[in-house]
N, C-alpha and C positions, 0 to 999 in steps of 0.2 A: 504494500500500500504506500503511495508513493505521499499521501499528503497527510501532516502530523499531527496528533489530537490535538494539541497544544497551542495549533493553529488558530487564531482569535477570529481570522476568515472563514473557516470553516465551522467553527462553534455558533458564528452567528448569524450564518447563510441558512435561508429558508432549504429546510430538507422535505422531499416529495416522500408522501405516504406517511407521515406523523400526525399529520390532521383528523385520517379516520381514526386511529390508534387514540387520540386524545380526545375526539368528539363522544367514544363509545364510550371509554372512562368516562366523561362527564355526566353520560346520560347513566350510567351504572352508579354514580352518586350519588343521582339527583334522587333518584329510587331509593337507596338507602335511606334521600332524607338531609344530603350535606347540600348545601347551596352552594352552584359552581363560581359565584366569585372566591370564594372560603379556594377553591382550588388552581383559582387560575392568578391570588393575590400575587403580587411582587413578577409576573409574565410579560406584563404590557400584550395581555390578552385579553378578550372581553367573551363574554358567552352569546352576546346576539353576533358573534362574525362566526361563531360553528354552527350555531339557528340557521344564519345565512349560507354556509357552506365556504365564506372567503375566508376563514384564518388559515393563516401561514407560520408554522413553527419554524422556530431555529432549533437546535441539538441543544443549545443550552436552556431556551425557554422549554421547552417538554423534557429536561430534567428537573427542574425546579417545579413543572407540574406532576411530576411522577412521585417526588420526595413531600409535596403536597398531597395528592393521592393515597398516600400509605398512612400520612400521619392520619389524616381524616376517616380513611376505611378503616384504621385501628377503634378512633372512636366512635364511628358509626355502629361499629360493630356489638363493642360494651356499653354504648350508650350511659359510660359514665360522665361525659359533661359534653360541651359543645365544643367542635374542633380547634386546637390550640394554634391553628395554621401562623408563621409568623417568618414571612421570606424577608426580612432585614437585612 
């Protein structure tokens, strides 16, 4: 693989096929019950551009919703408090 993770170009260039991967998540949350801004905080994503079908992920924004995702599915799950989500 000739180009580096580390690469600041490549972590923030829109990648093809993350959109559906991150639209199905969202809608697998919503069902549980977490509201998708709670998932998409700190992305500079919005939930009416996956309604609409125009968002466009970078590698680094759908890690920071993936690490979002998990904190959330943890509490969705136990339903012991409201998701701690906090991308600072």
């Amino acid at each position: 693989m000739s180009a580096r993770l580390s690469n600041s170009s490549y972590i923030d260039s829109p990648c093809q096929g993350l959109q559906s991967w991150a639209a199905q998540l969202v809608d697998l949350a919503k069902h549980r019950g977490v509201h998708p801004d709670k998932l998409l905080k700190g992305t500079k994503l919005f939930y009416q551009d996956f309604a609409a079908g125009t968002a466009s992920l970078s590698v680094e924004q759908f890690y920071r919703f993936l690490n979002s995702s998990i904190k959330c599915n943890h509490y969705a799950a136990t339903r012991t408090s409201d998701c701690p989500v906090n991308n600072s």
